[in-house]
mmCIF file of the N, C-alpha and C atoms, coordinates in Angstrom:
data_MODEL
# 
_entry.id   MODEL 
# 
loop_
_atom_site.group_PDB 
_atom_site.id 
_atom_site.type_symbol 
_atom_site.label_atom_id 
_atom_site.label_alt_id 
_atom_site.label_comp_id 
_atom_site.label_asym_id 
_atom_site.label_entity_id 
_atom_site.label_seq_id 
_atom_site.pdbx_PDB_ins_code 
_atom_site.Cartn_x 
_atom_site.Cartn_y 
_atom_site.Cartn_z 
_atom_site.occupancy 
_atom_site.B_iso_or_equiv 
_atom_site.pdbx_formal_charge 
_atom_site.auth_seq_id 
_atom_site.auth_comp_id 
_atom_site.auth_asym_id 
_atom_site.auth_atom_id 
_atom_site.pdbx_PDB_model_num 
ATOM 1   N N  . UNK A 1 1  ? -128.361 40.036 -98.609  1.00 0.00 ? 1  UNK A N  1 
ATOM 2   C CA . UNK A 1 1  ? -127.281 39.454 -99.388  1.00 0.00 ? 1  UNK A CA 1 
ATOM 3   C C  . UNK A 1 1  ? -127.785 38.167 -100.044 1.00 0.00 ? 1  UNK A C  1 
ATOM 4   N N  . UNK A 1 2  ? -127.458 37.734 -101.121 1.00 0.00 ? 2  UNK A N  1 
ATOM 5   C CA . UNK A 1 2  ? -128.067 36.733 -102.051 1.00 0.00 ? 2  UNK A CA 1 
ATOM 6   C C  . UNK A 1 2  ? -126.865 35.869 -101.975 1.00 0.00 ? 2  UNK A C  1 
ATOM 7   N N  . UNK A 1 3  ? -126.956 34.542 -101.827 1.00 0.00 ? 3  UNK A N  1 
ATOM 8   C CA . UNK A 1 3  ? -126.218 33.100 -101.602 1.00 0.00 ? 3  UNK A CA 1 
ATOM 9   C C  . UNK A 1 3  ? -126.383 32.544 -102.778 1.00 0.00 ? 3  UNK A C  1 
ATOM 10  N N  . UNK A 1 4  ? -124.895 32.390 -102.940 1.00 0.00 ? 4  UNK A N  1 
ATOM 11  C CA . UNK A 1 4  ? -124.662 31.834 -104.425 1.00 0.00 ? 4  UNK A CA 1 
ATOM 12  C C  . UNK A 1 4  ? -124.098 30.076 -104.310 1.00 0.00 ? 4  UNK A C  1 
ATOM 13  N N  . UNK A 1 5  ? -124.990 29.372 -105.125 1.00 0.00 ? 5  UNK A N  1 
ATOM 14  C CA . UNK A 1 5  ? -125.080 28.087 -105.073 1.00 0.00 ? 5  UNK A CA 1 
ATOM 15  C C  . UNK A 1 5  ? -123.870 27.733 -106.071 1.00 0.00 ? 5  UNK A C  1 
ATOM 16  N N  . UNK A 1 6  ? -122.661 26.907 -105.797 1.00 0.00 ? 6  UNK A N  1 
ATOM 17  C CA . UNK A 1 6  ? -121.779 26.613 -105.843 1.00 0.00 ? 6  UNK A CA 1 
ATOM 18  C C  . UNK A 1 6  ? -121.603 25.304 -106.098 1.00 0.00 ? 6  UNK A C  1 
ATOM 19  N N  . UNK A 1 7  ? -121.704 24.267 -107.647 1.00 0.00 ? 7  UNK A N  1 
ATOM 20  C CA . UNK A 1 7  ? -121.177 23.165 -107.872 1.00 0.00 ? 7  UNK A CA 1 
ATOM 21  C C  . UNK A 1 7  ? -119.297 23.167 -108.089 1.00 0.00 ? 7  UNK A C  1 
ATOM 22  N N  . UNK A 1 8  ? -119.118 22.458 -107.567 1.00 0.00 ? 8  UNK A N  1 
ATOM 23  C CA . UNK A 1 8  ? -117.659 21.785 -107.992 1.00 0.00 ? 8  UNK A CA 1 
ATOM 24  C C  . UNK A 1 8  ? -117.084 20.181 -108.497 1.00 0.00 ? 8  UNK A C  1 
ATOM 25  N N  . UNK A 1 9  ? -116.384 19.649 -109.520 1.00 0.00 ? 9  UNK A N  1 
ATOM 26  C CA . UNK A 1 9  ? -116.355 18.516 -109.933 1.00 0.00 ? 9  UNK A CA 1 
ATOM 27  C C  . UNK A 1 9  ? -114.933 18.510 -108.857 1.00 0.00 ? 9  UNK A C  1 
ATOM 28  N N  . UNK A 1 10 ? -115.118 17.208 -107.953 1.00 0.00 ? 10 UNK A N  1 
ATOM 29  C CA . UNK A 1 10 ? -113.991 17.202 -107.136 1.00 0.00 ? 10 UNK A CA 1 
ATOM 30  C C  . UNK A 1 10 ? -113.159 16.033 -107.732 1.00 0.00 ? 10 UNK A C  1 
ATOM 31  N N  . UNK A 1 11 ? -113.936 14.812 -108.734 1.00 0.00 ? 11 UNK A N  1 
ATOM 32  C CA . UNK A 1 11 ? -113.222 13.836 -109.247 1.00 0.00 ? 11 UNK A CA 1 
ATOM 33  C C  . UNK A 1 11 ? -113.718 13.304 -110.200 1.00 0.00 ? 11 UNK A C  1 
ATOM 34  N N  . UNK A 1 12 ? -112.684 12.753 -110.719 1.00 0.00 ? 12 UNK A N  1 
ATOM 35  C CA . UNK A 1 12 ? -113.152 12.064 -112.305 1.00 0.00 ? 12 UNK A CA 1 
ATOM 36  C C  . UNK A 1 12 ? -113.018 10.989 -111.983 1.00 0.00 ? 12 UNK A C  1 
ATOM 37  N N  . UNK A 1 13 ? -113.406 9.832  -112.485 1.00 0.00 ? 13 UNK A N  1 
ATOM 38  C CA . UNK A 1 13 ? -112.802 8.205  -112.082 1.00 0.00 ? 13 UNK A CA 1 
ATOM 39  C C  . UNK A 1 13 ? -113.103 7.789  -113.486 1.00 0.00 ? 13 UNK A C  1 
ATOM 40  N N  . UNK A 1 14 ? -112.537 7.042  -114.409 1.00 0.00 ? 14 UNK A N  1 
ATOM 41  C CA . UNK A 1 14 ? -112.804 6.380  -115.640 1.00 0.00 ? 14 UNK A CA 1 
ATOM 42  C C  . UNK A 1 14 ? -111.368 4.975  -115.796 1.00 0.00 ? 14 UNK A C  1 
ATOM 43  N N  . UNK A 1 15 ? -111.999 4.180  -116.643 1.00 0.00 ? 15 UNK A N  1 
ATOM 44  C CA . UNK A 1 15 ? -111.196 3.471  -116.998 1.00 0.00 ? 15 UNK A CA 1 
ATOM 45  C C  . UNK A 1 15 ? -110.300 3.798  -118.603 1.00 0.00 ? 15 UNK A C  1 
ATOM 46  N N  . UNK A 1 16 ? -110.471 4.915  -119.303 1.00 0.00 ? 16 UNK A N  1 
ATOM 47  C CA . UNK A 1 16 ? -110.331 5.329  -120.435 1.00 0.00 ? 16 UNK A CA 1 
ATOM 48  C C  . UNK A 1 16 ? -109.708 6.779  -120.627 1.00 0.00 ? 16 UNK A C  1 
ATOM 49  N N  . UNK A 1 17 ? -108.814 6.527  -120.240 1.00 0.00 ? 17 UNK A N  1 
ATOM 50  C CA . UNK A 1 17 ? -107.641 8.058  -120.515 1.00 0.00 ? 17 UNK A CA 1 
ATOM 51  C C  . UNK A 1 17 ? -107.598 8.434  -121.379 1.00 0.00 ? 17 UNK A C  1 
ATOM 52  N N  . UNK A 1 18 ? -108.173 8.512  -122.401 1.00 0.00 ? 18 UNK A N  1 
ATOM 53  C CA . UNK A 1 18 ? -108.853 9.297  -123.222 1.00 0.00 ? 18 UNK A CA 1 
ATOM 54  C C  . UNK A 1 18 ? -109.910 10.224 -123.412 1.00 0.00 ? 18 UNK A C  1 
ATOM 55  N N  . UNK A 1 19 ? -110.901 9.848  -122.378 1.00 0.00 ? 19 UNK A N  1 
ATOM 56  C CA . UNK A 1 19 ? -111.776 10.482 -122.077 1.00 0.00 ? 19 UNK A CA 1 
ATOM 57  C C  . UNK A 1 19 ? -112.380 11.434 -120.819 1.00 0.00 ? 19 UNK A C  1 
ATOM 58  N N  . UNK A 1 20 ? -110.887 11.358 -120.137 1.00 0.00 ? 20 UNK A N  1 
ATOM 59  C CA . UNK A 1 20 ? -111.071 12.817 -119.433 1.00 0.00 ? 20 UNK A CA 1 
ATOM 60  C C  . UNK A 1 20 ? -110.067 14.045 -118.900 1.00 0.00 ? 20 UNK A C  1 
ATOM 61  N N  . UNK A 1 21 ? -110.123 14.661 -118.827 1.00 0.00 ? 21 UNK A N  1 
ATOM 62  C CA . UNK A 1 21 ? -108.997 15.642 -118.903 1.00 0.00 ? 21 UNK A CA 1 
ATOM 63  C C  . UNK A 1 21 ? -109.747 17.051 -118.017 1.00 0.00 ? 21 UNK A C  1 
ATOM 64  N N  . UNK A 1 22 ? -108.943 17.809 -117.618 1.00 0.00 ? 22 UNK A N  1 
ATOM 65  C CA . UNK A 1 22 ? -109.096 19.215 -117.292 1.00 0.00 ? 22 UNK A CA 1 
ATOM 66  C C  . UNK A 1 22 ? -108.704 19.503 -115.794 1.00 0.00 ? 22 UNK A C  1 
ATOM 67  N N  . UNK A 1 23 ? -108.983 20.300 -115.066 1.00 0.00 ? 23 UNK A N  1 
ATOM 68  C CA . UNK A 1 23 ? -108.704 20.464 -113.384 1.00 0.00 ? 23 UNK A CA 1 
ATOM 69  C C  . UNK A 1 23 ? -109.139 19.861 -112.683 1.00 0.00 ? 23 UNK A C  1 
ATOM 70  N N  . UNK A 1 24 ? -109.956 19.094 -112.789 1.00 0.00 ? 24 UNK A N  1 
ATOM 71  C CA . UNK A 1 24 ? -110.000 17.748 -111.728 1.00 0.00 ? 24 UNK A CA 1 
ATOM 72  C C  . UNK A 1 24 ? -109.229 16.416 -111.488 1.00 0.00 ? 24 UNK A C  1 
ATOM 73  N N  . UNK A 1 25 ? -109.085 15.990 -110.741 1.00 0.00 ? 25 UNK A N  1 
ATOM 74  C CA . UNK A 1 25 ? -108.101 15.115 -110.321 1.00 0.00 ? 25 UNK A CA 1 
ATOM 75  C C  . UNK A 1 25 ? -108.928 13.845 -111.067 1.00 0.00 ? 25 UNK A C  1 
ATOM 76  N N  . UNK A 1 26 ? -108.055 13.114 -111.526 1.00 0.00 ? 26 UNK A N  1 
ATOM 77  C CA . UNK A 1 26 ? -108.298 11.880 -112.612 1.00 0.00 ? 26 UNK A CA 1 
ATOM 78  C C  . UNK A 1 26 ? -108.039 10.372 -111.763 1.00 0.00 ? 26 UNK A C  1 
ATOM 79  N N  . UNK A 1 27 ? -108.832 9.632  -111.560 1.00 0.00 ? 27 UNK A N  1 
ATOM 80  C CA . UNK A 1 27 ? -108.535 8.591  -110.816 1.00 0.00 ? 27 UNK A CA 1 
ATOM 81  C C  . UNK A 1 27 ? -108.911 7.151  -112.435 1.00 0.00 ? 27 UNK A C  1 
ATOM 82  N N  . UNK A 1 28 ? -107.838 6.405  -112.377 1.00 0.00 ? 28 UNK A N  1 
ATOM 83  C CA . UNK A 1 28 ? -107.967 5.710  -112.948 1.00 0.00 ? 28 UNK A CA 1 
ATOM 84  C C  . UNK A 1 28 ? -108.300 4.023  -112.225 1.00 0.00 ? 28 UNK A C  1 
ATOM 85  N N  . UNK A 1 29 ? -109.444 3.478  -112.967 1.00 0.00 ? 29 UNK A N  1 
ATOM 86  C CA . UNK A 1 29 ? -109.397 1.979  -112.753 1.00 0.00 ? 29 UNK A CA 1 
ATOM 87  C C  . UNK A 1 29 ? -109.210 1.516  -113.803 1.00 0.00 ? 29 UNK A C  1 
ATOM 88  N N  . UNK A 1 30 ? -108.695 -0.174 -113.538 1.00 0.00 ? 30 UNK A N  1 
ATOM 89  C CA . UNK A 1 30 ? -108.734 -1.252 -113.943 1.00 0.00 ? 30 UNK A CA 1 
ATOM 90  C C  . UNK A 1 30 ? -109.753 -1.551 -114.578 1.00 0.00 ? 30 UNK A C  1 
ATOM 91  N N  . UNK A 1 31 ? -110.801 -1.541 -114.045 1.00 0.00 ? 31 UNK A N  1 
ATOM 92  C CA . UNK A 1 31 ? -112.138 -2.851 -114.216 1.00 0.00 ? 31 UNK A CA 1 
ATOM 93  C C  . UNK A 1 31 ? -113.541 -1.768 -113.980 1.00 0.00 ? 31 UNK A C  1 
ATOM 94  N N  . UNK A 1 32 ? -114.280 -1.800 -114.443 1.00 0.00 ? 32 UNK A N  1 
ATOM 95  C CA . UNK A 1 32 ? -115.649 -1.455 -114.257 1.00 0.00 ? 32 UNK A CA 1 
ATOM 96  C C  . UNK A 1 32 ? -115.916 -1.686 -112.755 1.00 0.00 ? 32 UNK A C  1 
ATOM 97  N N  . UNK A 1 33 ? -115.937 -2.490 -112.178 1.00 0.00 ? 33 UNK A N  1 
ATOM 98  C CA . UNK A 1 33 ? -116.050 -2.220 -110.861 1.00 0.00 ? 33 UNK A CA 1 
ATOM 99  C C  . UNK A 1 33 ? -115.172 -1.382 -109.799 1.00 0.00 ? 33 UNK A C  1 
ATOM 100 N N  . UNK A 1 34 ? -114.283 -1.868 -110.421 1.00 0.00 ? 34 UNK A N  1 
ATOM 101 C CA . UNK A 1 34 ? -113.360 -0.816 -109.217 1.00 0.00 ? 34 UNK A CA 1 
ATOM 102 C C  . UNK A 1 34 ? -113.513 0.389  -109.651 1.00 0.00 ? 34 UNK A C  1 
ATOM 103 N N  . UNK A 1 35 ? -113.590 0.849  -110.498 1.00 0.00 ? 35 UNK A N  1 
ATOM 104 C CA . UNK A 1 35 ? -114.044 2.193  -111.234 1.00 0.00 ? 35 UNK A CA 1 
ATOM 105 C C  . UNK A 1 35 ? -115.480 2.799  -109.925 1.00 0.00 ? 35 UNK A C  1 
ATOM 106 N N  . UNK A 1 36 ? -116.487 1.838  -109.916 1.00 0.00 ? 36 UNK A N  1 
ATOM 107 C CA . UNK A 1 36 ? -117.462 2.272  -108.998 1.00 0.00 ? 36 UNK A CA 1 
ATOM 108 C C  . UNK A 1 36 ? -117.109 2.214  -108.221 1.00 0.00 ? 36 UNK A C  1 
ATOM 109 N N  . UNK A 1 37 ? -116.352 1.328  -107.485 1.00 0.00 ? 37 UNK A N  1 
ATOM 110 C CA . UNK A 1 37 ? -115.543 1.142  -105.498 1.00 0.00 ? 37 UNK A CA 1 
ATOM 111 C C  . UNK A 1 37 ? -115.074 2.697  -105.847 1.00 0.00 ? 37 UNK A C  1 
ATOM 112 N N  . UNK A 1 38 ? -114.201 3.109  -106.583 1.00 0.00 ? 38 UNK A N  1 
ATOM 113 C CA . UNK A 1 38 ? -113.294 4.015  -106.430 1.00 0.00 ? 38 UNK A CA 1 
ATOM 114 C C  . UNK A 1 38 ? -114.272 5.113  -106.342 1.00 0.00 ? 38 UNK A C  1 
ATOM 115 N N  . UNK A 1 39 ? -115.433 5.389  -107.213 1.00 0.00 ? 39 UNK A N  1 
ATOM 116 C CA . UNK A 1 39 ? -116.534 6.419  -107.393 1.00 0.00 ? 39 UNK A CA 1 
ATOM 117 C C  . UNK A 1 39 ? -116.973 6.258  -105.827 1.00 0.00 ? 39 UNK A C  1 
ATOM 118 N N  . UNK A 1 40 ? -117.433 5.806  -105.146 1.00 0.00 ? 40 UNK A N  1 
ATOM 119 C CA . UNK A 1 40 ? -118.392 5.742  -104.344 1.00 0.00 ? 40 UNK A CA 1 
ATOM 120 C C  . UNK A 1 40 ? -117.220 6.328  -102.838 1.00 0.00 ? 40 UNK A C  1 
ATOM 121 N N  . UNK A 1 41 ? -115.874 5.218  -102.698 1.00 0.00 ? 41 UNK A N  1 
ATOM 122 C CA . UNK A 1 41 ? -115.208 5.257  -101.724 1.00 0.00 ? 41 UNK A CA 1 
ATOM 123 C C  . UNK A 1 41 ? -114.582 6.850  -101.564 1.00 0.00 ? 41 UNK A C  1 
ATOM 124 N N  . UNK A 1 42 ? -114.457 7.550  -103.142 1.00 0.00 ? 42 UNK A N  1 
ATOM 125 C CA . UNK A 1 42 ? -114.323 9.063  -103.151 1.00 0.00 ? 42 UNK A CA 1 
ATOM 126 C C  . UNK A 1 42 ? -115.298 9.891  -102.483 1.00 0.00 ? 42 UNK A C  1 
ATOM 127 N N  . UNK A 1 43 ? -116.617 8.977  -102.908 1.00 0.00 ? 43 UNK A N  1 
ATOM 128 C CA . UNK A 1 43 ? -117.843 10.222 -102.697 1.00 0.00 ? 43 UNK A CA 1 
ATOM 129 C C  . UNK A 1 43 ? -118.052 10.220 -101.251 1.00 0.00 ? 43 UNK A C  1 
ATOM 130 N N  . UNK A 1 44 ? -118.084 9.141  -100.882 1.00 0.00 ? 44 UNK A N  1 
ATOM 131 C CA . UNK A 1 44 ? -117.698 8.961  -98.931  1.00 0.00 ? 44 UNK A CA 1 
ATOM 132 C C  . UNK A 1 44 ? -116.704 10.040 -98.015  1.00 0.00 ? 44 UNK A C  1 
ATOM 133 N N  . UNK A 1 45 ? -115.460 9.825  -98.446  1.00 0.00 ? 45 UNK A N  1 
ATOM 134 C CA . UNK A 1 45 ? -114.414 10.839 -98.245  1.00 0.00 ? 45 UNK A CA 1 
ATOM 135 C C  . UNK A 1 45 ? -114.383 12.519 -98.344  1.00 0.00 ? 45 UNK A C  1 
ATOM 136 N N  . UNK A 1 46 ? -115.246 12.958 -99.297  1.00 0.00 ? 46 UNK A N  1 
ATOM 137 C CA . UNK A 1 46 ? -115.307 13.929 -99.577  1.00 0.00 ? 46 UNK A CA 1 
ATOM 138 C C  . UNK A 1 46 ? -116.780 14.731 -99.886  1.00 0.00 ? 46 UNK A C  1 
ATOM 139 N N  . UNK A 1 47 ? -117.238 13.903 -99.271  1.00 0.00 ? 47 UNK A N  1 
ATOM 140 C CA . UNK A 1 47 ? -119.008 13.860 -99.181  1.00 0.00 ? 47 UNK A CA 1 
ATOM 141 C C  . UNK A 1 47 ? -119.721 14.518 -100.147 1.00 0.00 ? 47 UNK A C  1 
ATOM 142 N N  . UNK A 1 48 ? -119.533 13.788 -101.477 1.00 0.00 ? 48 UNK A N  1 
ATOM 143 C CA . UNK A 1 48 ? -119.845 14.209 -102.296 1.00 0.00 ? 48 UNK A CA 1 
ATOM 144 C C  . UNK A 1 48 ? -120.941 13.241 -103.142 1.00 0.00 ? 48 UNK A C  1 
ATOM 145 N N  . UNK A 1 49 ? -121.207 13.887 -104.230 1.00 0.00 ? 49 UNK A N  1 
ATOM 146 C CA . UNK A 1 49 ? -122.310 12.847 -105.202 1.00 0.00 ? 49 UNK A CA 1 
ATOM 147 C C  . UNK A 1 49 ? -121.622 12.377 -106.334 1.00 0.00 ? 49 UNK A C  1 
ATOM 148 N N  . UNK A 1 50 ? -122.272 10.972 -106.383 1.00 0.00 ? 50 UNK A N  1 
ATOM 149 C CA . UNK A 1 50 ? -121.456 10.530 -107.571 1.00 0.00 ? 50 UNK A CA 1 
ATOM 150 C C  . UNK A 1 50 ? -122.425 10.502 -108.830 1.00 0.00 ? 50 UNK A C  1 
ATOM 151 N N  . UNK A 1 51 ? -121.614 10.858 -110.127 1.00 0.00 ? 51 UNK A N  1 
ATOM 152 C CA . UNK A 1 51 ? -122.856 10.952 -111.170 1.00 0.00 ? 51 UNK A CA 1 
ATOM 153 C C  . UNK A 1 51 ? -122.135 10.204 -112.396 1.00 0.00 ? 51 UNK A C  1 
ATOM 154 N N  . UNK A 1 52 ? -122.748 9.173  -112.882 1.00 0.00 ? 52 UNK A N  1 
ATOM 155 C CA . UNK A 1 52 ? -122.256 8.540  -113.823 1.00 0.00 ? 52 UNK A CA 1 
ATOM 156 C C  . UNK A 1 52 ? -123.157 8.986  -115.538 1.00 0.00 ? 52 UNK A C  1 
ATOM 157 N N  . UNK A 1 53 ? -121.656 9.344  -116.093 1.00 0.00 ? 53 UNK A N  1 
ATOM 158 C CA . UNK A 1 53 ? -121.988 9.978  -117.401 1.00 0.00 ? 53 UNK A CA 1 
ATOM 159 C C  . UNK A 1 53 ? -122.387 9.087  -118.686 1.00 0.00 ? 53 UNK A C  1 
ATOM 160 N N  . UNK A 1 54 ? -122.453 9.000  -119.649 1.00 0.00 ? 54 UNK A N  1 
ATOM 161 C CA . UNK A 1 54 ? -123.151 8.005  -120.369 1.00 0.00 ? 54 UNK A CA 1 
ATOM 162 C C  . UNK A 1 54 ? -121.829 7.482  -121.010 1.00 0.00 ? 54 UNK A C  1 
ATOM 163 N N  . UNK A 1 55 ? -120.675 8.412  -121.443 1.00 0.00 ? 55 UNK A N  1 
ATOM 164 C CA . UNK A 1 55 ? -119.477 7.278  -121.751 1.00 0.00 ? 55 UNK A CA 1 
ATOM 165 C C  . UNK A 1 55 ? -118.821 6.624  -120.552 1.00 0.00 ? 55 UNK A C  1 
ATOM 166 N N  . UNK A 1 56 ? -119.808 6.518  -119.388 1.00 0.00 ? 56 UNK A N  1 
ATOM 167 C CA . UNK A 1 56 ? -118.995 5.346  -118.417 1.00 0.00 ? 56 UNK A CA 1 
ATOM 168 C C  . UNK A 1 56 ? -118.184 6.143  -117.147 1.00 0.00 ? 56 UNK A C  1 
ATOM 169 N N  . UNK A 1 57 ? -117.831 6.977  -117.406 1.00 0.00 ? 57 UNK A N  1 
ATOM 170 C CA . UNK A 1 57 ? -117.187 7.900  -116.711 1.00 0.00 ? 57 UNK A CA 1 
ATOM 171 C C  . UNK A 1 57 ? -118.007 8.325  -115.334 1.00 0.00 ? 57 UNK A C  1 
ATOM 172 N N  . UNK A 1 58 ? -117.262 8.046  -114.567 1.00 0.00 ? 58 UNK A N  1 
ATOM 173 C CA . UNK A 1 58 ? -117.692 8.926  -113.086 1.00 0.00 ? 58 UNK A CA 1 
ATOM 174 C C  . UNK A 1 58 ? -117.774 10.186 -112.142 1.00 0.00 ? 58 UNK A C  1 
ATOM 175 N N  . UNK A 1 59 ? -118.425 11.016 -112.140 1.00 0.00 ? 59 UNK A N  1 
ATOM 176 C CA . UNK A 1 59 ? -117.777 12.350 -111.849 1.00 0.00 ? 59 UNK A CA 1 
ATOM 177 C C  . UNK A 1 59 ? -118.164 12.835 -110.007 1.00 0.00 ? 59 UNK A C  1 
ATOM 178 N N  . UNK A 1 60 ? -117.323 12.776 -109.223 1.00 0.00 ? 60 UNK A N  1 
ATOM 179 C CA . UNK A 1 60 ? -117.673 13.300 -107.649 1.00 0.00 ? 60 UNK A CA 1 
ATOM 180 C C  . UNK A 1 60 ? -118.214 14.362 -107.900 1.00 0.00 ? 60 UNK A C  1 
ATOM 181 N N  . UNK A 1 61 ? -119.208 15.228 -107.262 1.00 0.00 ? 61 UNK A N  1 
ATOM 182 C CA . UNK A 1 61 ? -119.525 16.537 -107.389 1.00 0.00 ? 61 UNK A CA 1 
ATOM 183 C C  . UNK A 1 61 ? -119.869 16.856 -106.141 1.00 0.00 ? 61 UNK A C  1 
ATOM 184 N N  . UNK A 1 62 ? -119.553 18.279 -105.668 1.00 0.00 ? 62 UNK A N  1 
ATOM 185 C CA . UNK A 1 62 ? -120.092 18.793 -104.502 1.00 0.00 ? 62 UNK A CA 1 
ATOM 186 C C  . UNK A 1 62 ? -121.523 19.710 -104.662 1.00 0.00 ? 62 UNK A C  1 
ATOM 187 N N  . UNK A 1 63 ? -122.535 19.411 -104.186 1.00 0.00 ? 63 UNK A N  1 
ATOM 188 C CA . UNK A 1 63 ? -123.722 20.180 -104.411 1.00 0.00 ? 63 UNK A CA 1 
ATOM 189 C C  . UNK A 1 63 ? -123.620 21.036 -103.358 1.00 0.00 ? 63 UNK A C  1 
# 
């Protein structure tokens, strides 16, 4: 049987509601930093990776 490798985006974090949308849960900050507290304190919780996109945006992912 062949094992199928499985990403999932478990969170978004941005300060710019404009720039993200779709089935993942949307966490909004304030401030550039709390934006990362919030990225990191997610990725802890849900033991995930955090990957920061080039418009700023944060995305949890499960590898």
């Amino acid at each position: 049987m062949r094992e199928v490798l499985r990403e999932d985006i478990i969170a978004v974090v941005t300060e710019d509601r404009t720039l993200a949308g779709g089935g993942a849960p949307i966490f909004y900050a304030g401030s550039a930093g709390e934006k990362e507290k919030l990225a990191l304190d997610l990725s802890r919780v849900t033991r995930g990776m955090v990957h920061q996109l080039d418009n700023g945006v944060y995305i949890v992912v499960r590898h």
